[in-house]
C-alpha positions as CSV (number, residue, x, y, z in Angstrom):
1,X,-8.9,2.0,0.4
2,X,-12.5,2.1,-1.3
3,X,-12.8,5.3,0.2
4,X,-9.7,7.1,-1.2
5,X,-10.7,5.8,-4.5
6,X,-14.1,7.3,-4.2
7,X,-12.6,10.6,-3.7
8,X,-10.6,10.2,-6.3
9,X,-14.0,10.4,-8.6
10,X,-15.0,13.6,-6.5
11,X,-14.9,16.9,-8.3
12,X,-11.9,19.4,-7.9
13,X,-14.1,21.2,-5.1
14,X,-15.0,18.0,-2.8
15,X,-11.8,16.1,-3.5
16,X,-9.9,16.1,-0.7
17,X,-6.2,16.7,-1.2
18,X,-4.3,14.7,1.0
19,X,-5.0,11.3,2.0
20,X,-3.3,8.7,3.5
21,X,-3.4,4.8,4.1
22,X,-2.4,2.6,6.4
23,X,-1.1,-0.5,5.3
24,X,-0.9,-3.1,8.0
25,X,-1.0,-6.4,6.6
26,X,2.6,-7.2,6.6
27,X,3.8,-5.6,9.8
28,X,0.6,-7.9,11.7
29,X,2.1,-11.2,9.7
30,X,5.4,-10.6,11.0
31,X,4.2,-10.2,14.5
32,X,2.1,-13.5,14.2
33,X,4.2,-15.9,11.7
34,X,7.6,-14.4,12.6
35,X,10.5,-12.2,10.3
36,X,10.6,-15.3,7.7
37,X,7.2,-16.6,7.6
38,X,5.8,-17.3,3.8
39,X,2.5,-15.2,5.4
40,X,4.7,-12.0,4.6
41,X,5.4,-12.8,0.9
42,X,1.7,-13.1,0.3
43,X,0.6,-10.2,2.3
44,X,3.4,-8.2,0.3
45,X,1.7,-9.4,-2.8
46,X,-1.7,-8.0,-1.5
47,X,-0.3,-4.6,-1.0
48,X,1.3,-4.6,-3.7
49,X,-2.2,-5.6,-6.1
50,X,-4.0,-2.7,-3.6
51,X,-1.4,0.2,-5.0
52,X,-2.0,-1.0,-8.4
53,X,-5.6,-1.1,-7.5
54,X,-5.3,2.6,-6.2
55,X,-3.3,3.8,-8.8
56,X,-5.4,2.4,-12.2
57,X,-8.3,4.2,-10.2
58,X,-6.0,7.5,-10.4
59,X,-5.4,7.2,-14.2
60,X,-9.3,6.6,-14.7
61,X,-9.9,9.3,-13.1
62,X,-7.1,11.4,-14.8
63,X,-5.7,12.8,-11.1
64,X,-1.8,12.2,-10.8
65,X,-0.9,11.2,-7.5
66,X,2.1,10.5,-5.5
67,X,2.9,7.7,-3.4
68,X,5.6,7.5,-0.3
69,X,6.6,4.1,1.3
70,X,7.6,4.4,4.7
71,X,8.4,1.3,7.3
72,X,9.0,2.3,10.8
73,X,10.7,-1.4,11.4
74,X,13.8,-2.9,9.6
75,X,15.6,-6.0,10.6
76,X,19.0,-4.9,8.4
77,X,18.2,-7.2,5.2
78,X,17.7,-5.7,1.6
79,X,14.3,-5.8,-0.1
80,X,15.8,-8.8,-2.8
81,X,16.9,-11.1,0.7
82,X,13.1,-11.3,1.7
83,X,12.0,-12.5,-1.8
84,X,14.4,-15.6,-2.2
């Protein structure tokens, strides 16, 4: 993550322009803790506060970017059943 944001402070010429993340920290708690362990909630949280992180560091440095969300796991509940 530190290192995308540093390219986001790169000139046009050095910037690179595509990058992607990884973010892992919710897929590894449900492996450890289990589908409806409170570990998920707060690793949700911290991704969540990263992509705010990443995206303040955008508008700073005036560079619109796009962000995609993909999950290659679902166990059939909705977003709103995991945060009761």
């Amino acid at each position: 993550m530190d290192q995308v944001i540093e390219w986001l402070n790169l000139n046009d010429a050095e910037r690179p322009e595509l990058a992607t993340l990884n973010f892992v920290a919710v897929y590894s708690a449900g492996h450890t803790y289990g589908p409806e362990a409170p570990e998920i909630l707060a690793a949700t949280i911290e991704i969540d506060r990263q992509i705010a992180e990443l995206w303040e560091a955008s508008e700073r440095a005036g560079i619109e970017i796009s962000l995609l969300k993909a999950n290659d796991q679902w166990d059939g509940r909705s977003g709103s059943e995991y945060l009761r």
